[in-house]
N, C-alpha and C positions, 0 to 999 in steps of 0.2 A: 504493500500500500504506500510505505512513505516513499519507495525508489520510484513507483509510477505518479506519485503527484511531486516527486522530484523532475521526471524528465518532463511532465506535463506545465509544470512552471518553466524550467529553461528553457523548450518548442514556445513558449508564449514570447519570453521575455527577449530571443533571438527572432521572433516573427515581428515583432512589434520594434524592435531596435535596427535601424536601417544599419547600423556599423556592424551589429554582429551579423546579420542576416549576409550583408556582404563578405563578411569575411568569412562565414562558414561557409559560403557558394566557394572561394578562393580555396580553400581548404578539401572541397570534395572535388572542384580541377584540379587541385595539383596530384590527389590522389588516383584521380584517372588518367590523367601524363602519363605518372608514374608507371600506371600498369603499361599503356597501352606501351611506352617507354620502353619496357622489362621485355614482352609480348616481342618487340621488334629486331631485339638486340637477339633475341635468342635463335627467330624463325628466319630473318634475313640474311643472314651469313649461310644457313643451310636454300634458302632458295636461288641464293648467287651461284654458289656451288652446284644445284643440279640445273641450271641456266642457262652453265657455261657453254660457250659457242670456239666452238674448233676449226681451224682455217687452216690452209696451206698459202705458205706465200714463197714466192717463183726465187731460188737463188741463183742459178744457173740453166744453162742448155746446150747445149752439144750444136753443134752447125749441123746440117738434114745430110749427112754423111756416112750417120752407120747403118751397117747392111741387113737391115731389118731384124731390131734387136725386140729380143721376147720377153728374156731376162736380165734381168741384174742383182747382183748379188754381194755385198759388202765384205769385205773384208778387211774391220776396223786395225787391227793390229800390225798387218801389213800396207796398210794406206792404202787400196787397191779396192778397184771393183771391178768384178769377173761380169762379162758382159756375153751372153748367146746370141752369138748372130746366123739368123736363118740364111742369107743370102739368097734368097730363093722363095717359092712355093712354099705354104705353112706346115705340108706334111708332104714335100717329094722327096724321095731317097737318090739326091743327083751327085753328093759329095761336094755340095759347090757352102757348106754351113761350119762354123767353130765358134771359138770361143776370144774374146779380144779381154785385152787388159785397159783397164781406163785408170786416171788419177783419179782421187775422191773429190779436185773441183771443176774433173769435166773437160781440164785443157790438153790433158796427153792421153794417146790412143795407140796401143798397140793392136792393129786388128787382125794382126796374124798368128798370137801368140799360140796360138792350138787349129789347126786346119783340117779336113776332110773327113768333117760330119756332114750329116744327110739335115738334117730341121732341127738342132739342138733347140732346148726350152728349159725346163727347170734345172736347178743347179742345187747340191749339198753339200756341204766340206764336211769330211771328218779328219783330222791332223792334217797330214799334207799329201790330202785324197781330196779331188773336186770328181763329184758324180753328178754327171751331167743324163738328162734324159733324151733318147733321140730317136721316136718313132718307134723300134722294136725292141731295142737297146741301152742299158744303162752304162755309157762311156766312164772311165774311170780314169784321171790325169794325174799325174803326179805332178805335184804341184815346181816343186824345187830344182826338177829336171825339167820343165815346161814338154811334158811328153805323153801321151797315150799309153799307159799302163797295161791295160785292157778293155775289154767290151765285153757285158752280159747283157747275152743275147734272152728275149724270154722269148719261148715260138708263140704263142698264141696272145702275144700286145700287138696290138695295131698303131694306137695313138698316145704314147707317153706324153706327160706334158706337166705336170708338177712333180718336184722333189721335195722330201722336210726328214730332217735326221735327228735322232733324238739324240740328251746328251751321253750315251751309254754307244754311240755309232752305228744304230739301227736307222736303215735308210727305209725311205714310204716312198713309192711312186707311183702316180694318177697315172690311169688310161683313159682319155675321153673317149675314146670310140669304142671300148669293150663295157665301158659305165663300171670299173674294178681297181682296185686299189693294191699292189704289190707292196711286201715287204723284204729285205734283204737283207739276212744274218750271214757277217764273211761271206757277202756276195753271193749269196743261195737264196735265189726269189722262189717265195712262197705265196700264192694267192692267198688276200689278207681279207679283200671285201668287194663283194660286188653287186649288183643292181643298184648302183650308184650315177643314177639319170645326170646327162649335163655336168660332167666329177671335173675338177680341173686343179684348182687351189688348194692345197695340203698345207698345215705346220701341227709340229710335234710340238705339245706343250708338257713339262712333267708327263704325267701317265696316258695322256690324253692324246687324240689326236681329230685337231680340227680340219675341217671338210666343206669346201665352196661344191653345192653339186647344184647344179641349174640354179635358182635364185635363193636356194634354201643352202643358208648358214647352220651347219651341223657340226658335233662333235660325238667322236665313237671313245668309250673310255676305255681301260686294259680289258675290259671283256667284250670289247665290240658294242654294249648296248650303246643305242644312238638315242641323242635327244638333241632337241632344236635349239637354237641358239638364236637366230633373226630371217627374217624373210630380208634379200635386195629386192632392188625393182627394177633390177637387168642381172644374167646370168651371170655368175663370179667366177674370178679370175686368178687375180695373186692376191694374198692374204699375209698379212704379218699383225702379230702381237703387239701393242703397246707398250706392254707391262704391268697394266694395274686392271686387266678384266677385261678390257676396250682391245679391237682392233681397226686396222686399216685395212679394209677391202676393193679391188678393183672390179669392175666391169669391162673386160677388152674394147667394146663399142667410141669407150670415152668419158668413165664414170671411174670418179674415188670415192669411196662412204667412209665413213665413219659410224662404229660399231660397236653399240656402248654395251657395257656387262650383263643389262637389265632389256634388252634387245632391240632399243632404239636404233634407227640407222638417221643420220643425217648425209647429205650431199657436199663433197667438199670441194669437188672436182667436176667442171661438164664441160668437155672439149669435143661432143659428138658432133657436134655443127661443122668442127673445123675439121674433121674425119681423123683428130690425131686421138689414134688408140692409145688406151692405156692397160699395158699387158701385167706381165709379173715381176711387180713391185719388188723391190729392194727397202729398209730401214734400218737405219743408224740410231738403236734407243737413247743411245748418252746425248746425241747433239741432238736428234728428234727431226734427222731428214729423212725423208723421203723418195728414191730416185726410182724412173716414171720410164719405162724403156718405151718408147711410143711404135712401136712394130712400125708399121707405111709409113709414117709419120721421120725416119729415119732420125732419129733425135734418141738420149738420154737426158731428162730433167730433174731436176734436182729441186726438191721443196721444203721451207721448211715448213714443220708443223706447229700450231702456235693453239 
């Protein structure tokens, strides 16, 4: 009783007092500042963060000079990027295809350093083994001799075209035209996966092994179970890892996405107008480039990622 005709006297005595009335109004805004205050600092920081907008911007490009290059493939340690050049037809077997040495900014070009491949395309290092893919064939280079070690033949590939090796030196190689997925322990290919529609793009991640097959972003884990990853919205191509979940995916047509962990794909790249293809990607994770082997296009472009 005395606490309610306590607050019943104060509600009167701040109604009727123009000073208090006002400043208990001042009092209950600064308390909703406050919150909405508290409310902004907490939720804004995480809404910048899932927000974030991902660019590439152009560092470099190669004069329209090389011989219709598929891949690129980095090799941070030795400053070098190993470049497959078709010279030719995307899948003839005419001997007129190898493999060229570029510097990492595009200005020197050895295009001869490995000669008389048929369509080479995807590339894997394990030590100082570059396994190249090539129509039926996975080429094997030694890297320190610049020479042709060997060649595993598998008889029933038609159309190899991605490489990805895990860090234990287990090679994977795509067949687009069989829709199957090869593996190679010490060089003994074993059919690993197939009815793999549209297959091109391979990387080996720890136990995992992700999979560009027509527009659908998959990943097959140590037991082969597949589950989806992202839909493109053109058939994929070369794929590489970010680092933190996200990847870089291409579309040969003239498409780069971006592929966040949660299966967003944003557009980062559209050069289809200008008909400069974008095949299988190369990436530099410590600087965060990019390099873009533009097949007809005869170019290698270098981007960063921002």
């Amino acid at each position: 009783m005395c606490f309610n005709f306590f607050v019943r006297s104060i509600s009167r005595k701040i109604c009727s007092n123009k000073y208090y009335l006002s400043f208990y109004i001042s009092l209950l805004q600064k308390k909703l500042f406050m919150k909405h205050l508290l409310v902004t600092l907490f939720v804004f920081p995480a809404f910048i963060t899932n927000a974030q907008q991902h660019s590439l911007q152009k560092l470099w490009e190669t004069d329209t000079v090389i011989a219709i290059p598929e891949s690129v493939l980095p090799d941070v340690k030795s400053s070098v990027l190993y470049v497959a050049l078709i010279d030719g037809q995307p899948w003839e077997a005419d001997g007129k295809g190898g493999v060229g040495k570029m510097s990492m900014d595009g200005k020197k070009n050895n295009a001869t350093w490995i000669t008389g491949l048929n369509a080479p395309k995807g590339m894997g290092k394990v030590g100082n083994r570059l396994y190249v893919a090539d129509i039926n064939e996975v080429v094997v280079i030694n890297i320190s001799a610049g020479k042709i070690e060997k060649k595993i033949k598998i008889d029933s590939a038609q159309g190899l075209n991605d490489i990805t090796v895990t860090d234990k030196g287990v090679v994977y190689v795509s067949d687009s035209k069989t829709a199957s997925v090869w593996q190679l322990k010490n060089d003994k290919p074993v059919l690993y996966l197939k009815n793999m529609a549209g297959i091109n793009g391979l990387k080996a991640v720890n136990n995992d092994l992700y999979i560009l097959s027509g527009k659908s972003f998959v990943k097959a884990d140590a037991n082969k179970k597949i589950t989806k990853v992202a839909e493109l919205e053109q058939g994929g191509d070369g794929l590489e890892p970010i680092g933190n979940g996200d990847f870089i995916a291409t579309s040969w047509g003239g498409w780069i996405y971006y592929v966040h962990a949660d299966g967003r794909v944003k557009t980062l790249l559209d050069t289809h107008v200008e008909k400069k293809n974008t095949a299988d990607i190369g990436y530099d994770p410590a600087k965060k480039i990019v390099y873009v082997p533009t097949f007809f296009g005869k170019q290698v472009v270098a981007y960063q990622l921002k």
